[in-house]
N, C-alpha and C positions, 0 to 999 in steps of 0.2 A: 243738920237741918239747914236748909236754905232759907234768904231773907230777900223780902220784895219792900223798897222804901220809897216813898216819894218825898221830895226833899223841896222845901218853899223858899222860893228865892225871890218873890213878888212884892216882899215888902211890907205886909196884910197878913192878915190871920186867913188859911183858909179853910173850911169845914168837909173833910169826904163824906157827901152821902151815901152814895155807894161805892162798893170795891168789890164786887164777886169775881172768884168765890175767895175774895182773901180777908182776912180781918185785921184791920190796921188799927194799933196802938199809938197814940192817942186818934181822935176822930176831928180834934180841932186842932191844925199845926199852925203853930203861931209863926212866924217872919222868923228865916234865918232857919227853921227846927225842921229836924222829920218826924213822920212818921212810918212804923215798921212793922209788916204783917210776915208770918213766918211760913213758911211754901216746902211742905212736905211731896208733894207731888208733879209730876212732867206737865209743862206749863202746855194751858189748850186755848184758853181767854182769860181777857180782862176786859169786863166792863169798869170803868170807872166815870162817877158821878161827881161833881164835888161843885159846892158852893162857894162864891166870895161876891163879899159887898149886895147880897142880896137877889145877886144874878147864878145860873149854873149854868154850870160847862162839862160836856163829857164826849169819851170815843167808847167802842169796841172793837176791841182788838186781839186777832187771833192771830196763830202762826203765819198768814198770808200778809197780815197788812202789820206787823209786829214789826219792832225799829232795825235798820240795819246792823249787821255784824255778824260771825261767826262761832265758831263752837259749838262746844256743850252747854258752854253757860252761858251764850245768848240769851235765852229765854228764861224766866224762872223755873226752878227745879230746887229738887233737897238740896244740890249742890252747888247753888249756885250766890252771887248780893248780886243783885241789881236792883240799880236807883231810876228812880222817874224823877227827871229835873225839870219843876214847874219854872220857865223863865222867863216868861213875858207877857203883857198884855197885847194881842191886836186885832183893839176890837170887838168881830165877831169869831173870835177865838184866842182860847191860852196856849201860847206855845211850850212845848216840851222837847227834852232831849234826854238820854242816859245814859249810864256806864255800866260794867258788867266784871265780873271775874269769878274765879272759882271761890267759895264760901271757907276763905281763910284768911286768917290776922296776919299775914304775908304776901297777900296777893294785892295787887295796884289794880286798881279800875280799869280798862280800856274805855275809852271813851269812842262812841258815835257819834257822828256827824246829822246823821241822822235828825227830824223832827216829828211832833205830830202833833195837829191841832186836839186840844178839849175843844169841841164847836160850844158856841153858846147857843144855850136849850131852852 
């Protein structure tokens, strides 16, 4: 089984309201934590929602506007960890970045260069 996390580096606690179709454990990541939804299936979207400080932010994102990089395990899949790094504020939007590798205790991340706003909503 493959794993989709987003990982808070903001500082702040922040709350996912949505994450279709994933379901992420815990729903409040506190500063510093992630949270981790488990991805049985070939990745097609994410919406994701999420609150901090009382304002929300969110994208949709499918295979066309999904972050750079290559592979199989670009995307989420059963085979896949990728992280969603919440990194910044600006704004009127949270920036993001992520890393990827195949879905084992041996494999190092690659990382993208890649960004993508949460717009605020």
């Amino acid at each position: 089984m493959g794993t989709l996390s987003i990982v808070n580096t903001l500082g702040i606690d922040v709350e996912i309201v949505e994450a279709s179709p994933y379901n992420f454990s815990p729903s409040i990541i506190k500063s510093g934590q992630s949270a981790t939804a488990p991805v049985v299936n070939d990745f097609n979207r994410l919406i994701l929602k999420v609150s901090i400080l009382g304002n929300q932010y969110a994208y949709d994102l499918n295979k066309g506007h999904w972050y750079g990089g290559d592979g199989e395990n670009h995307y989420p899949n059963a085979n896949s960890k990728v992280n969603i790094i919440l990194t910044g504020d600006r704004g009127s939007y949270i920036e993001t970045n992520y890393n990827y590798a195949p879905a084992s205790e041996t494999a190092i991340c690659k990382y993208s260069s890649d960004t993508k706003a949460l717009d605020k909503i």
